[in-house]
C-alpha positions in Angstrom: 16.9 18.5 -22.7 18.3 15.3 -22.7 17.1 11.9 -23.8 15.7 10.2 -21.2 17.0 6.8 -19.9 15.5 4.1 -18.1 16.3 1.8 -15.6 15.1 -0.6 -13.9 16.8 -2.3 -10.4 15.4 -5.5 -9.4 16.1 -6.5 -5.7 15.6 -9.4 -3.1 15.3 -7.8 0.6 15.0 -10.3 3.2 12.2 -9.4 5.9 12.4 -9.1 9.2 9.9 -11.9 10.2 7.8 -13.9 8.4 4.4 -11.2 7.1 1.4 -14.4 7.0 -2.2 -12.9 4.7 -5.2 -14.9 4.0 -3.0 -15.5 0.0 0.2 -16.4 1.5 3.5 -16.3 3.7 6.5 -14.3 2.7 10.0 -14.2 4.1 11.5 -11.8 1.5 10.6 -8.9 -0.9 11.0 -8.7 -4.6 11.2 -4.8 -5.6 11.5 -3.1 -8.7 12.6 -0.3 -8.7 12.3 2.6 -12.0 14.8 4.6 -12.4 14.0 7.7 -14.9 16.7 10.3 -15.8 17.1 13.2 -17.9 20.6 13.2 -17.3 20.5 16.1 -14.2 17.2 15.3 -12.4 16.1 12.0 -11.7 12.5 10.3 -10.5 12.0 7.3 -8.8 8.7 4.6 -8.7 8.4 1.2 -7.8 6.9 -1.9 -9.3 7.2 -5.0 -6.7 4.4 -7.5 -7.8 3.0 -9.2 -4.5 3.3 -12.4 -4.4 -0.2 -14.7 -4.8 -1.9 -11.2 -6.2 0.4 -10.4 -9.1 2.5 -12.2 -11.7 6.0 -12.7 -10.0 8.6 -10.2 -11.1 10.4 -12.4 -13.6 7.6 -12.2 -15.6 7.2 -8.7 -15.6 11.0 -8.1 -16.4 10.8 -10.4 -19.5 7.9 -8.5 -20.6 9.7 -5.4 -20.5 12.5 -6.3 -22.1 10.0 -7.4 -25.0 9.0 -3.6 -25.2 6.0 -4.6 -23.2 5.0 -2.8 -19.7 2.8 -5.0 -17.4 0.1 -3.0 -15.5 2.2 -2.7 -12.9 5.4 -1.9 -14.3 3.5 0.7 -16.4 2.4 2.5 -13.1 5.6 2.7 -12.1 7.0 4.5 -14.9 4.3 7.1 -14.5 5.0 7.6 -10.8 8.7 8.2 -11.7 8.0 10.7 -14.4 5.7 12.6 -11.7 8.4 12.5 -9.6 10.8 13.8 -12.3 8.7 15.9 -13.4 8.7 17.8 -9.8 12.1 17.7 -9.3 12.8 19.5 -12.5 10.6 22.0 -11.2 12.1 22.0 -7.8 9.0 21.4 -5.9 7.6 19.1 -3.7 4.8 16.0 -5.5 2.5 16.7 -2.8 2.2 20.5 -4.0 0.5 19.9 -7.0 -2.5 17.4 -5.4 -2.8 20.8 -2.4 -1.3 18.0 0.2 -0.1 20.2 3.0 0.4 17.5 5.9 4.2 17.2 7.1 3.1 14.1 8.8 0.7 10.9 9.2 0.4 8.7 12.2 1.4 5.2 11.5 -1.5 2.5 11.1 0.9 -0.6 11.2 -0.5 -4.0 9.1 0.4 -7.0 11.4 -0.2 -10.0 9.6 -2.2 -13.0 11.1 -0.5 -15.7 13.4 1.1 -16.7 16.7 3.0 -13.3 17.1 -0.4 -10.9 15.8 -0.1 -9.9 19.5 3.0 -9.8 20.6 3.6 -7.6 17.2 1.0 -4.9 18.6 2.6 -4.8 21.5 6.1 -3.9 20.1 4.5 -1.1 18.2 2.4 -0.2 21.1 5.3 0.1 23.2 6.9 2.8 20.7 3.5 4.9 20.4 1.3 3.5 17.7 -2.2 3.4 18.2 -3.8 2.4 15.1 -3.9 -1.7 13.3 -4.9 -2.9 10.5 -4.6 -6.6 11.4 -4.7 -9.7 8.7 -7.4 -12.4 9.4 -8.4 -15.4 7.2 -10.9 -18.1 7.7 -9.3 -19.7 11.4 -7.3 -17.1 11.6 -9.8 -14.5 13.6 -8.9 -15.3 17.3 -6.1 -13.1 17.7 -8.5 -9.5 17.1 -10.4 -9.7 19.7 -7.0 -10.8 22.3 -5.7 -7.7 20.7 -9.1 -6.1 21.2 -9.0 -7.1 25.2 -5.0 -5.8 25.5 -5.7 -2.4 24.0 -9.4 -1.2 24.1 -8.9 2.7 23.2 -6.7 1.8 19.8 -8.3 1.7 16.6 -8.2 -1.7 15.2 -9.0 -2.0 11.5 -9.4 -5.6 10.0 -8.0 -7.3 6.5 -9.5 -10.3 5.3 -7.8 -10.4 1.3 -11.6 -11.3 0.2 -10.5 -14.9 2.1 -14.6 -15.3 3.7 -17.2 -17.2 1.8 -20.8 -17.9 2.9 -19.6 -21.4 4.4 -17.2 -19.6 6.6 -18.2 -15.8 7.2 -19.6 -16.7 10.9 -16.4 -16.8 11.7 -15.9 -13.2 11.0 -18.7 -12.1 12.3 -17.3 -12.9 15.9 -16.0 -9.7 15.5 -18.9 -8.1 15.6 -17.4 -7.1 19.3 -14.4 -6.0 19.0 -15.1 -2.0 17.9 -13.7 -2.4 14.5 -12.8 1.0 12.3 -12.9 -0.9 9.4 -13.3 -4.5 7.3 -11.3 -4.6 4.2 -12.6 -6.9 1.4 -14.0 -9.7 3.6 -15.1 -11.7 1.2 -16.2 -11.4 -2.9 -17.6 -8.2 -3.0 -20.0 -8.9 -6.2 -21.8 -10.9 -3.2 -24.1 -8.3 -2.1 -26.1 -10.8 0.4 -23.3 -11.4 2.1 -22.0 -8.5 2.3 -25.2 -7.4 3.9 -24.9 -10.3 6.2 -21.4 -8.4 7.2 -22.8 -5.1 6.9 -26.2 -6.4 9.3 -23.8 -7.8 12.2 -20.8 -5.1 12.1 -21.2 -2.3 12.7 -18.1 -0.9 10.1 -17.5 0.3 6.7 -16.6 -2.3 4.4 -13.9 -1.4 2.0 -13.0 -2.5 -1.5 -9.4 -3.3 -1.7 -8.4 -6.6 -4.3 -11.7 -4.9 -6.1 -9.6 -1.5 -7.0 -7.1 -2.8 -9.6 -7.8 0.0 -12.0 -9.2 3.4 -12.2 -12.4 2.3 -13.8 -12.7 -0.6 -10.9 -12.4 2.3 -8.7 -15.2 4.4 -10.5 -17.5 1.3 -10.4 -17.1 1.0 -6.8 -17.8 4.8 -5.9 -20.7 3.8 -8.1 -22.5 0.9 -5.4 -24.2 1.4 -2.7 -23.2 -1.5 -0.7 -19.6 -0.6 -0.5 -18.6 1.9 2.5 -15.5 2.7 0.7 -12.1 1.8 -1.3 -8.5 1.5 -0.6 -6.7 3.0 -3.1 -2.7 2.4 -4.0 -0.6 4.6 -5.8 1.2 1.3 -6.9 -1.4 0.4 -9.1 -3.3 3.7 -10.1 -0.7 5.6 -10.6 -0.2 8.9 -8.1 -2.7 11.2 -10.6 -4.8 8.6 -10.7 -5.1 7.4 -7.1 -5.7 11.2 -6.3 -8.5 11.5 -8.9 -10.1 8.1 -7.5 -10.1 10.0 -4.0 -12.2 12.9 -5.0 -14.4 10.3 -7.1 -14.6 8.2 -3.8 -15.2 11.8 -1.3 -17.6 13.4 -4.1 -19.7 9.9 -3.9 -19.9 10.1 0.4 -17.2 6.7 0.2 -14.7 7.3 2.9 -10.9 6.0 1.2 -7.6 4.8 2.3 -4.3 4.8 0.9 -2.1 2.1 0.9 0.5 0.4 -0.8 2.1 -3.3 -1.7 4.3 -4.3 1.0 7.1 -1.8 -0.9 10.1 -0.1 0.1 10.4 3.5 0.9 10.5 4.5 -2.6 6.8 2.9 -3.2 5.7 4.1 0.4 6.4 7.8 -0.4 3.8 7.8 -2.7 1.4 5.9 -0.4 1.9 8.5 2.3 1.8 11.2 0.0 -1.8 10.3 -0.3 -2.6 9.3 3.2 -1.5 12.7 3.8 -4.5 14.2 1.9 -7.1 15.7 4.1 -9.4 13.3 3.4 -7.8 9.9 4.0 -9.2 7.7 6.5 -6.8 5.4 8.6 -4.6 4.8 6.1 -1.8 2.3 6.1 1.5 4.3 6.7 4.8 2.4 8.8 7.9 2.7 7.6 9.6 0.3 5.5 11.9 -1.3 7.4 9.5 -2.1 10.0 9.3 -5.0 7.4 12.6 -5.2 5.5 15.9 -5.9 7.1 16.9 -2.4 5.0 14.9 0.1 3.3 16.3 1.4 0.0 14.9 5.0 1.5 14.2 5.0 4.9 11.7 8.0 6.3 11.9 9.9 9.3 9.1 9.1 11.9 8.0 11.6 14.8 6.0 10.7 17.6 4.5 7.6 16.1 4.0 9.4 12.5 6.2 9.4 9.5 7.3 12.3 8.0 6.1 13.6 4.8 9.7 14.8 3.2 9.9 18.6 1.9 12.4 18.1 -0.6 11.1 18.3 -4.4 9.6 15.8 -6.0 9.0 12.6 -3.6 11.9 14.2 -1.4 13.8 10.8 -1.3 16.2 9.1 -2.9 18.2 4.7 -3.1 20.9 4.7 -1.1 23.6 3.0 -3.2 25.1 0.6 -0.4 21.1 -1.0 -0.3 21.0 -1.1 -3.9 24.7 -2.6 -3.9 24.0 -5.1 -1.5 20.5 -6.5 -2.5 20.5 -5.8 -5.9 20.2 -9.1 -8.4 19.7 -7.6 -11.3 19.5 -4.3 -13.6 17.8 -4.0 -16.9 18.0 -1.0 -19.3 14.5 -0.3 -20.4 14.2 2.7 -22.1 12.9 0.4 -25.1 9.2 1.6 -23.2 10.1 5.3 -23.5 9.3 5.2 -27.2 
């Protein structure tokens, strides 16, 4: 066989509107992209720090040139050698985790703001059905208009841990508007208030800025004030994030994939997992819903996005979006030794 190489492709990708969380506001997307190769077969991750959550991308590029893998960087590696691993046997990723769904509808994340509902509606109008909408402390008005617009979708809620005990009345305004879900709504090490969220809504509470690791995800199986955890491929690796689900389903905690704002490379992993049997609502829209161009755009049916059949992740860059966005490439087979 030969020696592997590593690369690594770091690009700017403007979005198509401003995307406003409880952290921040960002117009543009920094993605890393791995790029492993035995010199016939090649796998593909992604390591795109989010900005306000991770150390920015610079960082984790000088690191790496060091000899050094950040966290995230190192998770990407591993996803590409699963993927490369796949392809040199010619089968699909999913095979191996018994994931036999071709596809999974699309629960679209519409960030907080003046356009929260105007940006259902635009999905709406093409079929979707299920949100997980951003919310922040003055920033919870626009559920319950989406709420009273569309009363048969499922509406989900993300509040990036932004509630505290001065301001979590505000969320519990919601306690209305027939919420699937509230993902980390506030410091989760607060049990009273979580039982204060937990005693006026009625639905789960997920751990999301919690699950950074796959001992953070075994701890939080481990509570019993936690409903359940949203786990990302993107920082547990796809072996890991697989092994965290049946943690999560063994210990009665429902779980839902979901991924960093990434391109279609990062996504495929995401979905690969939301296509498990056992994923709840999980956060699955492609790409460039977001991004003026995905690097690997997917194919959506009916208001679902397809789960490719080729081997390994079943995708692959297109070289004009690489060309065109790319800023920088970095050989960094330094952190295959």
């Amino acid at each position: 066989m030969s020696e592997l190489s590593l690369s690594f492709h770091h690009l700017v990708v403007p979005l198509r509107a401003a995307f406003t969380n409880a952290a921040t506001t960002i117009t543009e997307r920094h993605i890393g992209l791995v790029e492993l190769s035995d010199g016939s077969n090649t796998g593909w991750g992604e390591a795109s720090p989010y900005p306000s959550l991770d150390p920015p991308i610079a960082s984790l590029i000088a690191a790496a040139e060091s000899g050094r893998a950040s966290p995230l960087l190192h998770t990407a590696v591993s996803l590409a050698r699963a993927d490369l691993s796949a392809r040199q046997a010619a089968q699909p990723l999913g095979r191996q985790f018994g994931i036999e769904r071709t596809t999974v509808p699309i629960c679209l994340a519409v960030g907080h703001g003046d356009m929260a509902v105007e940006d259902v509606k635009t999905a709406s109008s093409r079929g979707v059905t299920r949100f997980k909408i951003k919310v922040a402390p003055g920033q919870v008005d626009h559920v319950r208009a989406i709420r009273e617009a569309f009363p048969d979708h499922v509406i989900g809620v993300d509040a990036n841990g932004s509630f505290d005990g001065t301001t979590i009345e505000q969320l519990l305004v919601l306690r209305e508007a027939d919420l699937a879900f509230i993902e980390q709504p506030c410091d989760l090490t607060d049990r009273a208030l979580v039982d204060r969220v937990h005693a006026n809504i009625d639905a789960p509470v997920f751990a999301d800025e919690s699950v950074r690791t796959i001992a953070d995800a075994a701890a939080i199986a481990a509570t019993d004030h936690i409903d359940g955890l949203v786990l990302k491929p993107a920082r547990l690796g796809i072996v890991g994030a697989v092994d965290a689900a049946r943690a999560a389903s063994h210990a009665g905690k429902r779980w839902r994939a979901s991924g960093l704002l990434e391109s279609g490379i990062g996504r495929a992993y995401s979905n690969l997992l939301a296509a498990h049997r056992d994923a709840f609502v999980s956060d699955v829209a492609p790409a460039d819903w977001f991004l003026q161009r995905d690097v690997a755009a997917v194919g959506v049916v009916d208001a679902s996005v397809e789960i490719p059949a080729g081997p390994g992740i079943g995708l692959v860059p297109d070289e004009s979006v690489l060309d065109r966005f790319r800023i920088g490439a970095y050989d960094l087979r330094n952190l295959l030794n």
